[in-house]
SETORKOL-577239 format. One record per residue: x, y, z of N, C-alpha, C in turn. Coordinates in steps of 0.2 Angstrom, whole numbers, plus 5000, padded with zeros to 4 digits. Example, Ala and Ser with C-alpha at 12.3 -4.5 7.8 and 13.67 -1.06 7.14 Angstrom:
<zatis>
506649725039506249785039506649845039/506449895035506849955036506450005039/
</zatis>
This chain:
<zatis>
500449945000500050005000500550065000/500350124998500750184995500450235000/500750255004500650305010500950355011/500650415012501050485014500750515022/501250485026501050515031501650575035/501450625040501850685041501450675048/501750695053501750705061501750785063/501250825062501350875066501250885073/501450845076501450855085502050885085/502150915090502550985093502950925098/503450905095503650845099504250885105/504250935106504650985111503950975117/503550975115502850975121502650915120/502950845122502750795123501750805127/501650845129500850835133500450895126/500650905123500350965121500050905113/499450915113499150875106499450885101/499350845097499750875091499150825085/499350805080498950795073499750735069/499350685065499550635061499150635055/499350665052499250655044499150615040/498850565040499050495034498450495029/498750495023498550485015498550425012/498150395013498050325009498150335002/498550324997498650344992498350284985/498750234988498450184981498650124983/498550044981498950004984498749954976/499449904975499549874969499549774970/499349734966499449684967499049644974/498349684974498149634980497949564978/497849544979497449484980496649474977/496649444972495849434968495549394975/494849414978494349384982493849384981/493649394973493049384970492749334965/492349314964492149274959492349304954/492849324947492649344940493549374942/493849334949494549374949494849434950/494149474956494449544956494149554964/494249634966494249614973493849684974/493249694978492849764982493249804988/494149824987494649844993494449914995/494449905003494549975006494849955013/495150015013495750015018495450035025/495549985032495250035039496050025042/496050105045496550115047496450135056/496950095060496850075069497550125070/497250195074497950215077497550225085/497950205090497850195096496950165096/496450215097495750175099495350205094/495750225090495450275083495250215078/494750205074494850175071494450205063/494850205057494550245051494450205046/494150225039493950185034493950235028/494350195022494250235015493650205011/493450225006492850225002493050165000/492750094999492650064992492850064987/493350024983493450034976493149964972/492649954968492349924966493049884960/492849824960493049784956494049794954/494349804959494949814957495549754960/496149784958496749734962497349804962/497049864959497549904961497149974960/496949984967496450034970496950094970/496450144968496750224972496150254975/496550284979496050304985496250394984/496750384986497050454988496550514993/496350454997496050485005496350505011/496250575013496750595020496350585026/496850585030496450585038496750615041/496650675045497250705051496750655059/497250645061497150615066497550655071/496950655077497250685084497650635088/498250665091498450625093498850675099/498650605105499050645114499550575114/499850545112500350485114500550455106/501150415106501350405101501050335102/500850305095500750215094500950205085/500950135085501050105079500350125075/500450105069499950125064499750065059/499050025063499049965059498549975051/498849975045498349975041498349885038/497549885038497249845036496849825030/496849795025496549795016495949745017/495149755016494949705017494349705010/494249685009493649645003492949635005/492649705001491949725003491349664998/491049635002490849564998489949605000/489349594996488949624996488449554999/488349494999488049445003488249415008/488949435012488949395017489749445022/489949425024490449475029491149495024/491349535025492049575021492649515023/492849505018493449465019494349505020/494549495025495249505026495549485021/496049535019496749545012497249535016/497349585017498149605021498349665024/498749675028499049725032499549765032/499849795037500649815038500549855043/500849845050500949885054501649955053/501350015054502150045053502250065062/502650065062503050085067503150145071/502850165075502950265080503750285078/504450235076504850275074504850315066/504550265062504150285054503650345058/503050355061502650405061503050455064/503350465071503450535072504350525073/504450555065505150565063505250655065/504650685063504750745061504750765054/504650705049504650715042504250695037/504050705032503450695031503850635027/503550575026503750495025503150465018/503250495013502950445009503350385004/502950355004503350275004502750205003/502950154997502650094999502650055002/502250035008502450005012502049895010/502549855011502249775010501549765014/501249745010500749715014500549615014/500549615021500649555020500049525023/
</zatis>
């Protein structure tokens, strides 16, 4: 998955809120989950007890989303994104994922990049 994320927390004020920027960009080569070989993917993204969700790309294996999300944040955590396959009869099938890592999110720079999903 292809992701542009930037950390603007005031990391001198560790207590002081700050904001996490993450851009879901696009992702390539997922995984066919459908009958006809193709997959309903959208991305829900878990940071600390936050949990978010990109729109549905119907019929694909290499979705663009290019959806942002500022997300508030008072503590540093990992950033698990998760690819799941929107099925219209019966429950959404799990694809794949990638955790990044609080030292990838609060570098202080803005980090875009593909990340493996597995």
């Amino acid at each position: 998955v292809y992701l542009q994320v930037f950390d603007h927390n005031r990391m001198a004020h560790p207590t002081a809120e700050g904001l996490l920027q993450v851009v879901v960009l696009e992702a390539r080569n997922l995984p066919p989950m459908d009958f006809g070989g193709s997959s309903d993917p959208y991305v829900v993204i878990h940071f600390d007890t936050l949990k978010l969700k990109t729109q549905m790309i119907k019929k694909t294996l290499v979705p663009v989303w290019l959806e942002e999300f500022k997300i508030p944040t008072t503590k540093k955590a990992p950033l698990q994104i998760d690819v799941f396959d929107h099925d219209y009869s019966s429950r959404d099938d799990y694809m794949c994922s990638v955790t990044i890592p609080e030292s990838e999110l609060f570098s202080g720079k803005e980090v875009t990049k593909w990340y493996t999903l597995t």
